[in-house]
MARROFI-438770 format. One record per residue (C-alpha): x negated, y, z negated; residue in one letter. Coordinates in pm, whole numbers, plus 50000, padded with zeros to 5 digits. Layout:
N
> c1;c2;c3;r
> X;Y;Z;a
...
//
This chain:
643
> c1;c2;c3;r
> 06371;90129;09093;x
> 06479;89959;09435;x
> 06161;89887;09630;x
> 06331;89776;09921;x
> 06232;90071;10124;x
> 06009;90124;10411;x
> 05661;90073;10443;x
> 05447;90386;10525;x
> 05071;90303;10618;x
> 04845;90544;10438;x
> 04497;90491;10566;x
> 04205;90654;10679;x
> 03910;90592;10960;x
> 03664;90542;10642;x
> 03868;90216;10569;x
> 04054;90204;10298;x
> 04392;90080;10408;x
> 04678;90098;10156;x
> 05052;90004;10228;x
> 05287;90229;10024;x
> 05617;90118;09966;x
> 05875;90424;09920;x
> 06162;90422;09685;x
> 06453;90496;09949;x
> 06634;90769;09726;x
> 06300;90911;09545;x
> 06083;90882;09800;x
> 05846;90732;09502;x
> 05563;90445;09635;x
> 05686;90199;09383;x
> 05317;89979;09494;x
> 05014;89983;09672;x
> 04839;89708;09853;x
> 04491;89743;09908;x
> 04317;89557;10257;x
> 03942;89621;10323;x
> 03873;89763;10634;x
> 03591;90029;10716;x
> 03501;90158;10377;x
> 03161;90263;10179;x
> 03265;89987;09946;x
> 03381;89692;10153;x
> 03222;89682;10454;x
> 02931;89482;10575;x
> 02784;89634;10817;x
> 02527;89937;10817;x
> 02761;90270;10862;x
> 02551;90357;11207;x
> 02639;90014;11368;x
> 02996;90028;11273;x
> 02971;90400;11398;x
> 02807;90279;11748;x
> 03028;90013;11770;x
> 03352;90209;11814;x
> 03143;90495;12027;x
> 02990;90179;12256;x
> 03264;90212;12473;x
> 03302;90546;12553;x
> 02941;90578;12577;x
> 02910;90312;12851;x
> 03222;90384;13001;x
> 03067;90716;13236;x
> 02739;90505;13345;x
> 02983;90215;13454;x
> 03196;90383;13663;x
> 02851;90495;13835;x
> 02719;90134;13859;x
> 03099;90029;13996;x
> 03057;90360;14298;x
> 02731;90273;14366;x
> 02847;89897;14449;x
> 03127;90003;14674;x
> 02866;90276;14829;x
> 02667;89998;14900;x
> 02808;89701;14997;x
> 03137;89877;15180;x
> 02995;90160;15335;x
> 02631;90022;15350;x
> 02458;90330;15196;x
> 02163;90292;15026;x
> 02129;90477;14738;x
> 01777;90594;14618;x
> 01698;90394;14269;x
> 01594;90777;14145;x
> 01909;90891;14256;x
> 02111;90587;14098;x
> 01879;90674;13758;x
> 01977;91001;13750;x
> 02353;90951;13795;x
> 02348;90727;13497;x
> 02220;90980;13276;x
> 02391;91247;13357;x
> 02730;91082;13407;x
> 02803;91093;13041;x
> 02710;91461;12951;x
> 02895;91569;13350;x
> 03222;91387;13186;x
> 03177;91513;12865;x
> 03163;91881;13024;x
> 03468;91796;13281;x
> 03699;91697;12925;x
> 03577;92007;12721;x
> 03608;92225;13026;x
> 03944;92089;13037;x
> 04088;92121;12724;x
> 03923;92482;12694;x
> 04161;92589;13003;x
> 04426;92412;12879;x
> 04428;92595;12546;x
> 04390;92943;12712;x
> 04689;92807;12941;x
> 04923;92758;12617;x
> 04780;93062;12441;x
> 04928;93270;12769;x
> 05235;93127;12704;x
> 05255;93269;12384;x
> 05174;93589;12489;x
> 04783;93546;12279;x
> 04472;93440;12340;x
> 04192;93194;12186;x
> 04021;93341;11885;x
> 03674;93485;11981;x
> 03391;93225;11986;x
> 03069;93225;11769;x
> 02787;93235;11989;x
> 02564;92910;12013;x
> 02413;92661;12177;x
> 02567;92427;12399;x
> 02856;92271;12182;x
> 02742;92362;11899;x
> 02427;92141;11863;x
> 02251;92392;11676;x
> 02506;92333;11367;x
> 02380;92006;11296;x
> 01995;92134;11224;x
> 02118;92430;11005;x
> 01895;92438;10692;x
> 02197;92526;10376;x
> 01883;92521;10092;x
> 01816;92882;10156;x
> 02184;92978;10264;x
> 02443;93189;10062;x
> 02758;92997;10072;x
> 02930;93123;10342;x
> 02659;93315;10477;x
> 02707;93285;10853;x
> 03031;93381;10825;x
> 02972;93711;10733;x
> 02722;93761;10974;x
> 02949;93623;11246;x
> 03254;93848;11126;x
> 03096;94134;11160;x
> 03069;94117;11538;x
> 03351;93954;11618;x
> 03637;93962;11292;x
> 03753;93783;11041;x
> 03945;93484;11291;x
> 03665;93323;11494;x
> 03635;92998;11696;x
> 03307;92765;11568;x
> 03217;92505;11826;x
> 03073;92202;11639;x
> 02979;91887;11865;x
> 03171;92012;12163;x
> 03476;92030;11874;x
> 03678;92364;11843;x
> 03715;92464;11495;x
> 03907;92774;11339;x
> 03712;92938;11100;x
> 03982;93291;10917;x
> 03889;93524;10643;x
> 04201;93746;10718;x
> 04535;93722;10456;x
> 04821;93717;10705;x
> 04644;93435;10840;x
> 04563;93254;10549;x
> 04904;93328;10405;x
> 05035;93139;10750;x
> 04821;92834;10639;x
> 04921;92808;10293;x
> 05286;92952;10287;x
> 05495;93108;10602;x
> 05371;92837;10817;x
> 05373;92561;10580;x
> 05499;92291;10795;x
> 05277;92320;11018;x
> 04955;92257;10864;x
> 04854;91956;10675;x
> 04478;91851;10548;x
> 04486;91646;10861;x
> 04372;91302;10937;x
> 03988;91431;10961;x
> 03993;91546;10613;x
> 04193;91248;10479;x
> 03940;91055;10648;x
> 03623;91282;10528;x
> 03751;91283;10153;x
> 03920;90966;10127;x
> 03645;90732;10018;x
> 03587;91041;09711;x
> 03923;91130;09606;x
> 04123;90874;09743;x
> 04510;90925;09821;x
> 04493;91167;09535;x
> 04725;91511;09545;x
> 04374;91715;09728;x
> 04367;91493;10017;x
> 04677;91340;10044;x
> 04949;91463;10332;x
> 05404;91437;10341;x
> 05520;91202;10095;x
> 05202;91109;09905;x
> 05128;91448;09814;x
> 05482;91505;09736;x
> 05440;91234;09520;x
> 05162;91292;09364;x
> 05274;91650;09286;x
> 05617;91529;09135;x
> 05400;91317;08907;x
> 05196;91577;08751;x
> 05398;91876;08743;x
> 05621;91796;08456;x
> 05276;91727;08261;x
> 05159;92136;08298;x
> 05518;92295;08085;x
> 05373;92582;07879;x
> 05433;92350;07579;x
> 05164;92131;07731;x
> 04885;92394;07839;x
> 04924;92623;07524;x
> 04837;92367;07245;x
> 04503;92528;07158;x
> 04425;92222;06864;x
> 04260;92069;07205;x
> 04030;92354;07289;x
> 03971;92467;06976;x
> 03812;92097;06835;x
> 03561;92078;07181;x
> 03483;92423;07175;x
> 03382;92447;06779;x
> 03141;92104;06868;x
> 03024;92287;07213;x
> 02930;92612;07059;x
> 02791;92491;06730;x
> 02528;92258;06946;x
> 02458;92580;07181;x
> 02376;92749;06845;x
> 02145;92459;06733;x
> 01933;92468;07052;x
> 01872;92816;07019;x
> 01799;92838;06676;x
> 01534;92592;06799;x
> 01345;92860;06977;x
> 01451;92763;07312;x
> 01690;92857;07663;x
> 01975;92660;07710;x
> 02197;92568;08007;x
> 02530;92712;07936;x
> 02638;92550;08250;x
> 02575;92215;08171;x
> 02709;92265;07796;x
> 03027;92386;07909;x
> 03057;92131;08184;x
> 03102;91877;07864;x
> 03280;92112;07673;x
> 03582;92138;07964;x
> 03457;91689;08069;x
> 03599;91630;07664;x
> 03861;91834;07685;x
> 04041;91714;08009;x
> 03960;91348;07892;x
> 04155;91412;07614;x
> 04444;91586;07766;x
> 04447;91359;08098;x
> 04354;91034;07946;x
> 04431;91072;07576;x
> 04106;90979;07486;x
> 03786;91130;07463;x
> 03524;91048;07648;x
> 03239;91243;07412;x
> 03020;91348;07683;x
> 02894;91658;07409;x
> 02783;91356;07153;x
> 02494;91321;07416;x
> 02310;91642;07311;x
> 02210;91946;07542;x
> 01912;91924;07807;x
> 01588;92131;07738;x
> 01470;92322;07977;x
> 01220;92208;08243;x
> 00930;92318;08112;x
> 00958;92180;07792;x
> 00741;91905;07690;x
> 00835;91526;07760;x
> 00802;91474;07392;x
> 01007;91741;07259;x
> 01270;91687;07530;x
> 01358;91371;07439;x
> 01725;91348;07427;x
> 01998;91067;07526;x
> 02184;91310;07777;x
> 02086;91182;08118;x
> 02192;90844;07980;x
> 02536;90881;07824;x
> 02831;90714;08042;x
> 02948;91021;08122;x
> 02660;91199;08200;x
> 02633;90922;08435;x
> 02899;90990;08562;x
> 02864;91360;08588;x
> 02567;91370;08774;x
> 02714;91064;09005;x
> 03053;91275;09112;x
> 02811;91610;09147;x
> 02625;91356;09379;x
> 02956;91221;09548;x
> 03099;91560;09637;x
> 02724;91685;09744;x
> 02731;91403;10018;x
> 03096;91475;10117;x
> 03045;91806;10159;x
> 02740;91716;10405;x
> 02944;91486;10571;x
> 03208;91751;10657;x
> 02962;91901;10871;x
> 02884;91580;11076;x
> 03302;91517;11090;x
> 03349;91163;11261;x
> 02976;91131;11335;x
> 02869;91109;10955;x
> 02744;90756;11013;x
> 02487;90935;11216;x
> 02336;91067;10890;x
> 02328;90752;10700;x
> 02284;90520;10999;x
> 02142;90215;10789;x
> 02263;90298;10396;x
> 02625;90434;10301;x
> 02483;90711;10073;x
> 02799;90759;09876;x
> 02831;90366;09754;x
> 02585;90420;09414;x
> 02732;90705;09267;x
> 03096;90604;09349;x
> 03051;90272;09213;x
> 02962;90441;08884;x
> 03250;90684;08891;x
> 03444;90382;08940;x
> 03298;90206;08642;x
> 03304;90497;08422;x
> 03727;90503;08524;x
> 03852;90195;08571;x
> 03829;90075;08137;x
> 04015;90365;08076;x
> 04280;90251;08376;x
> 04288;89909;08287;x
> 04324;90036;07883;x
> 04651;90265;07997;x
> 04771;89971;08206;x
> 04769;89696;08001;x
> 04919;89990;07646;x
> 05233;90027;07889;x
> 05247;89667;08006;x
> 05244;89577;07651;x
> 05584;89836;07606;x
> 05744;89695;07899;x
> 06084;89682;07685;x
> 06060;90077;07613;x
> 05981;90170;07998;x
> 06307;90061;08140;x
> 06403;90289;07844;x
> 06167;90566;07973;x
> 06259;90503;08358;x
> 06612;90552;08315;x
> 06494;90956;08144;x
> 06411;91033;08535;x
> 06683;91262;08703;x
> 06772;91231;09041;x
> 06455;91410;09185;x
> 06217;91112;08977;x
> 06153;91406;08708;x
> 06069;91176;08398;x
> 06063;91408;08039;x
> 05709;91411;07881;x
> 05701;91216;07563;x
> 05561;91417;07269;x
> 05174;91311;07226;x
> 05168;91158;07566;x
> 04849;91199;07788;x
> 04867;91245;08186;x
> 04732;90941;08239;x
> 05045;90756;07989;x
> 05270;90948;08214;x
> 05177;90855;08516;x
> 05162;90481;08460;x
> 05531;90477;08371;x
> 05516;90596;08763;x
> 05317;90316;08888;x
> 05064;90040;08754;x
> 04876;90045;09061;x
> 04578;90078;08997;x
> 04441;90268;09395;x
> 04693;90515;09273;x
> 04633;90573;08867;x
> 04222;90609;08958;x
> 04291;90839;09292;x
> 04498;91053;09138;x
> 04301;91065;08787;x
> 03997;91121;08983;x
> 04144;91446;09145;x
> 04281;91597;08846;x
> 03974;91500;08653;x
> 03781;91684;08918;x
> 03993;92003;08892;x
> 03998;92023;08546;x
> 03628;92005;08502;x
> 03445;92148;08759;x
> 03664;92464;08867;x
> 03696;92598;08436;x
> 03317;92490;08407;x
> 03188;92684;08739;x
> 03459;92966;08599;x
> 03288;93024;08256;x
> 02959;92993;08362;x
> 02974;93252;08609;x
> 03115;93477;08360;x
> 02854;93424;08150;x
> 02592;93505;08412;x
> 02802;93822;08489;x
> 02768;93951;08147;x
> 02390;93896;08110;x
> 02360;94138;08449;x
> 02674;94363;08325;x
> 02550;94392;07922;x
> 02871;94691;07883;x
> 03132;94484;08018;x
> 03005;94206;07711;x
> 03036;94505;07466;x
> 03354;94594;07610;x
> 03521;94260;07597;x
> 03373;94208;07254;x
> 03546;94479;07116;x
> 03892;94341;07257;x
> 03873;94001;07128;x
> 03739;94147;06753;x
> 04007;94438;06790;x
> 04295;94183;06866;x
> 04198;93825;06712;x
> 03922;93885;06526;x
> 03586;93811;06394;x
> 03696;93389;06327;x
> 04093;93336;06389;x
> 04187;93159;06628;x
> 04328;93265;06934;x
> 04722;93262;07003;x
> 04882;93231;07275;x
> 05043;93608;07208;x
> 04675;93702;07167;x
> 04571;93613;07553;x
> 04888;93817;07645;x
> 04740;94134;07508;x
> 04424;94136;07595;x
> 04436;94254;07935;x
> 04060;94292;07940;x
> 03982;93962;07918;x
> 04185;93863;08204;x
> 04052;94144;08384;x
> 03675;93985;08343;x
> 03812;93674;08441;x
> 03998;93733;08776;x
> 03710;93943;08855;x
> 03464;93624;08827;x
> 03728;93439;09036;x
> 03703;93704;09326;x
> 03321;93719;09327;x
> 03261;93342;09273;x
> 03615;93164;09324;x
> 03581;92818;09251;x
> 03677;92701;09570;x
> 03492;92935;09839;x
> 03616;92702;10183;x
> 03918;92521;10197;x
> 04021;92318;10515;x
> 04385;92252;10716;x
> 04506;92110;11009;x
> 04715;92248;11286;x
> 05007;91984;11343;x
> 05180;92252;11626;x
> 05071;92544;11810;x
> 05112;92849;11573;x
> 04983;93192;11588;x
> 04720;93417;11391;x
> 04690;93718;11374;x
> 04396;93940;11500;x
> 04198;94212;11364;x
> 04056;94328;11624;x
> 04346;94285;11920;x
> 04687;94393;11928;x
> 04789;94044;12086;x
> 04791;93728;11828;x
> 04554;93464;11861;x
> 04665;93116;11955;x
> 04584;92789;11756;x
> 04634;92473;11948;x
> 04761;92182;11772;x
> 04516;91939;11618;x
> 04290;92239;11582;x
> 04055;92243;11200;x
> 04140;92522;11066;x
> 03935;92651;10779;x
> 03990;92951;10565;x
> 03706;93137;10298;x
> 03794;93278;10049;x
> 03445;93382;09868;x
> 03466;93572;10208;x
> 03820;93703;10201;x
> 03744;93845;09819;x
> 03426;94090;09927;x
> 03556;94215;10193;x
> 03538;94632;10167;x
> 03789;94684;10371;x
> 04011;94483;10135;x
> 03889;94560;09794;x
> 03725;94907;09856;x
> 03372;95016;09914;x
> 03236;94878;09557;x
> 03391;94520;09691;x
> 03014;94375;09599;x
> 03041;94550;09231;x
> 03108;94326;08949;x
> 03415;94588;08772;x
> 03681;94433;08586;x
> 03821;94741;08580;x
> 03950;94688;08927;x
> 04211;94490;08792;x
> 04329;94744;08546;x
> 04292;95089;08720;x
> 04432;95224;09011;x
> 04265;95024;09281;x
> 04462;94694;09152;x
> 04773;94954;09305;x
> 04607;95067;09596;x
> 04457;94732;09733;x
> 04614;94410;09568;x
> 04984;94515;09488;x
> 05071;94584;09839;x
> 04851;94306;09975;x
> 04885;93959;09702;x
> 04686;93732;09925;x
> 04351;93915;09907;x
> 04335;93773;09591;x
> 04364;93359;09581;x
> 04137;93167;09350;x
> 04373;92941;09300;x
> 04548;92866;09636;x
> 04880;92978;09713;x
> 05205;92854;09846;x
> 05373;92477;09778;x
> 05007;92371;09673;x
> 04940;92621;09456;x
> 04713;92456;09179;x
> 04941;92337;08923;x
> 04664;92350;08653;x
> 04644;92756;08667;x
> 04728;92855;08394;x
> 04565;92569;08201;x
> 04235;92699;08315;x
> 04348;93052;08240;x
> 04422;92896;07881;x
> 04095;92696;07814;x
> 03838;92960;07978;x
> 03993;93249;07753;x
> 04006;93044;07437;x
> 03680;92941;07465;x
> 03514;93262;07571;x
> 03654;93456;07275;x
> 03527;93153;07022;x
> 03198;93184;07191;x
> 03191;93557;07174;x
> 03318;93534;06785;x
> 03041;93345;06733;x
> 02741;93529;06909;x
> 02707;93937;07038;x
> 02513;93966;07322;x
> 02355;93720;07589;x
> 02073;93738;07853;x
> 01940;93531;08132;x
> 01674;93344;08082;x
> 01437;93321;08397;x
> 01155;93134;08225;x
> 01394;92835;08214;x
> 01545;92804;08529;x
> 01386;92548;08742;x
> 01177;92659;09001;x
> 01431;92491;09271;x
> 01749;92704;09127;x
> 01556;92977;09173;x
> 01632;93198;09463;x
> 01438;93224;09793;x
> 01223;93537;09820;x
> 01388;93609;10137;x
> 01692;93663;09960;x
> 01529;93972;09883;x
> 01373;94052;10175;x
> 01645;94037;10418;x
> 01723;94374;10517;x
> 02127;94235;10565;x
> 02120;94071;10208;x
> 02406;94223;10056;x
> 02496;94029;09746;x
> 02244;93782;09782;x
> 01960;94013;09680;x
> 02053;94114;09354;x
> 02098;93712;09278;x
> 01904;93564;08989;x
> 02016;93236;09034;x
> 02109;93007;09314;x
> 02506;92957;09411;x
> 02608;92640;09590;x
> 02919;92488;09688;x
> 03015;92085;09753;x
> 03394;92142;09677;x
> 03350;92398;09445;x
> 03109;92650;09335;x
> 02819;92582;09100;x
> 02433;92716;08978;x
> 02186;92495;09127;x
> 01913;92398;08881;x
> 02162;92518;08590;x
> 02218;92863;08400;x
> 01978;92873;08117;x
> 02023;93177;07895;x
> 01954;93312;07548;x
> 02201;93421;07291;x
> 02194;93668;06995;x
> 02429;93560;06678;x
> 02695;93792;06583;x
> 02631;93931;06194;x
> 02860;93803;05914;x
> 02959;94118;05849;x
> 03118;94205;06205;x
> 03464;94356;06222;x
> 03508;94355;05822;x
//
């Protein structure tokens, strides 16, 4: 390809600086240059320094100006001021400017919004510019719990001030559908986010803006044809190792964690399918619960690479999703240490062999990629070699190596974490729902049987299982809070005002949907029921037909998740092998850790709603998870079943 293009500058406040040079008719970054700059990895400096250091002078700027008036008072005018007076005037110079500019843009905005005929979205009382965010306690929270305490007085659009910031916080469809499809164009992840998520994911497709997400979206969508996501020789070899270990552990008299089993069930199966290789995180053996003795619970787990580098990415996305809340001011957090350096050196280490091995296999067939290259059509489409992994694909793309791990890294992420968090959730839903278990049991013996393997025919007919599926999506999508960026004025609309409400450009914008999917007004008055049946029966008619984005686990629009149905694919095949192989499941309380255990005033709270019929603890970095783990028992099916 010609690389004589332009030079776009990809790079983010965290550091990272990377030149990408654009193939003029493809509008494919042929390479990547990397320069240190301000980064968790490269720099020197303690984050809080750097942090002051670009704040010093807008900090010192007010008090200046004072020092400079008090001068001229002085020595043109001869007035004396007071040294208490002069005191005073320095400290309060900053916070009177800081009030002038806020004041300001706040009466600009309502300005614009006039224009438009709309006004601001109402604001979420607080204190004074939203302070008070930065000392909120999320250990005891539901995800997304002020929200629905908030939306209740005001609606589902509402204005959050954070640091003196305005930020757009929706729950309504029309709205989101704006974000994510009518109004495309004009929202992007924004520099904030790119900035936020850059140092975890990179340039990757989740945080990446215009022509690198184009880019990396061209690379991987030719990789998720049917052909690809409905080989079931995949799923079927993790799953029979997965399951037959579950099996072992409780035929040792004790709970397991199915969400840290199935977390290496779906680890192994996306390293096989993304890298071509797997990585064998279930050859590490399952955990024991807590209370086990140190004796009996001896087991390599914590230790394996990639339990390593499990636990380090958990630990990556935990501190991101902290950060979000500080926005530019993280550094204020981790003023002397750059908390996310440890674990991201080891999800660096645990990546880069496997780059370097992919790398070096298609360096090594140089002659056959001009070959390959020449199988692109004119929109940089390249056909998918039989046996090829995601990760053999790409690299006849680009051997950069800032692009192969970014992108890796993303697509590792979504393949894991969102078909983990979606089967164990299901799981915990049928130890509360013991008749929906029964029910689904009967479809998958009915249909595939007591051992064959599923087809993918089968998954077609069973409408059931899908039906238990979408409904763990709506209850606990994988992705509760998602994030974009104005780029232009648009408009939202209001639930509880005829006129629309105005979003200035540059404004956060950030859209639930863990909120958006109980909302009774949208899903009926059993919104909080666990029913698969709503998917199935007239209600799908009367409340999702007419209205498609009430329902979104997987995002909607030009970045709709590409890997859909692939997780639609693995978390069916392996529920109905795990449901072959045992009849009925319960939740095992003795196990779970004290601290994934939740609060008592979860139960107390007279405005609990969901939250109090909760045996376990939900959290949420970028996606949804059990804290402390879901440990539960399991009953084997009989030999004899469906014979």
């Amino acid at each position: 390809m010609d690389c004589n293009a332009n030079f776009p500058t990809v790079s983010a406040a965290s550091g990272r600086r990377s030149v990408i040079q654009f193939d003029p008719a493809l509008r494919i970054p042929c390479h990547v240059s990397g320069a240190p700059s301000f980064s968790p990895t490269t720099m020197t400096l303690p984050p809080g320094i750097v942090y002051l250091s670009k704040q010093l002078p807008r900090v010192l700027a007010p008090p200046l100006v004072v020092f400079c008036a008090k001068l001229v008072a002085e020595l043109r005018f001869g007035i004396v001021v007071p040294a208490w007076l002069a005191a005073l005037a320095y400290v309060l110079s900053g916070p009177a400017v800081l009030t002038v500019i806020v004041q300001y843009r706040d009466y600009q905005d309502r300005r614009q919004a006039a224009t438009h005929g709309a006004i601001m979205p109402p604001s979420v009382p607080g204190y004074i510019g939203g302070i008070n965010m930065l000392f909120m306690k999320n250990e005891d929270m539901y995800p997304g719990e002020p929200l629905v305490a908030a939306a209740e007085n005001i609606g589902y659009t509402m204005t959050w001030r954070f640091l003196f910031q305005n930020r757009i916080m929706t729950a309504e469809p029309d709205n989101i559908k704006a974000i994510l499809a009518t109004e495309f164009n004009s929202f992007e992840k924004g520099s904030e986010f790119r900035m936020m998520m850059e140092p975890l994911l990179g340039t990757g497709v989740f945080a990446a803006d215009g022509d690198m997400w184009k880019f990396h979206r061209q690379m991987t969508r030719p990789f998720f044809h049917r052909e690809r996501i409905s080989d079931f020789d995949l799923f079927d070899h993790h799953a029979e190792n997965a399951i037959a270990q579950f099996k072992a552990r409780l035929r040792e008299g004790y709970a397991a964690d199915f969400q840290d089993m199935v977390a290496r069930f779906t680890m192994d199966s996306a390293s096989s399918f993304l890298f071509g290789q797997n990585v064998r995180s279930l050859d590490a053996g399952l955990t024991y619960p807590y209370n086990v003795s140190t004796d009996t619970s001896k087991s390599p787990a914590a230790a394996h690479p990639s339990s390593a580098f499990a636990t380090a990415f958990q630990e990556a996305q935990t501190i991101t999703a902290l950060r979000s809340r500080f926005g530019e001011h993280w550094p204020l957090s981790e003023f002397w240490v750059d908390r996310l350096e440890e674990p991201m050196s080891i999800v660096r280490g645990f990546l880069d062999p496997i780059l370097e091995e992919a790398v070096a296999k298609k360096r090594a067939m140089s002659a056959g990629l001009q070959e390959n290259n020449k199988k692109m059509n004119e929109l940089g489409d390249r056909q998918v070699e039989e046996g090829e992994s995601l990760l053999d694909h790409l690299v006849n793309y680009t051997d950069d190596h800032t692009i192969l791990a970014d992108e890796i890294l993303n697509i590792t992420a979504a393949g894991r974490d969102t078909t983990a968090g979606l089967l164990t959730f299901t799981i915990y839903m049928l130890t509360e729902h013991p008749e929906i278990l029964t029910k689904l049991r009967e479809e998958i013996l009915r249909i595939v049987g007591p051992t064959q393997r599923p087809t993918f025919d089968n998954f077609r007919d069973m409408k059931y299982l899908r039906a238990v599926l979408n409904e763990t999506l709506r209850l606990y999508c994988p992705v509760p809070f998602n994030v974009r960026t104005a780029v232009q004025p648009a408009l939202f609309r209001s639930n509880k005002d005829e006129r629309p409400l105005f979003v200035p450009a540059g404004t956060r914008c950030a859209f639930s949907t863990i909120l958006m999917h109980r909302r009774k007004d949208l899903w009926g008055p059993d919104a909080l029921q666990f029913d698969p049946e709503r998917f199935l029966d007239d209600r799908l008619h009367q409340y999702l037909t007419p209205n498609p984005f009430i329902f979104l686990p997987f995002n909607a629009g030009p970045r709709i998740c590409l890997g859909q149905q692939f997780a639609y694919h693995e978390s069916s095949f392996f529920l109905v092998r795990l449901l072959q192989t045992f009849s009925g499941v319960s939740f095992a309380s003795d196990a779970q850790p004290p601290e994934g255990r939740p609060p008592a005033s979860w139960k107390t709270d007279d405005k609990a709603g969901w939250k109090a019929h909760e045996k376990i603890r939900p959290r949420s970095h970028l996606t949804m998870f059990v804290f402390g783990g879901l440990w539960v028992r399991m009953e084997e099916a009989s030999a004899a079943e469906g014979v």
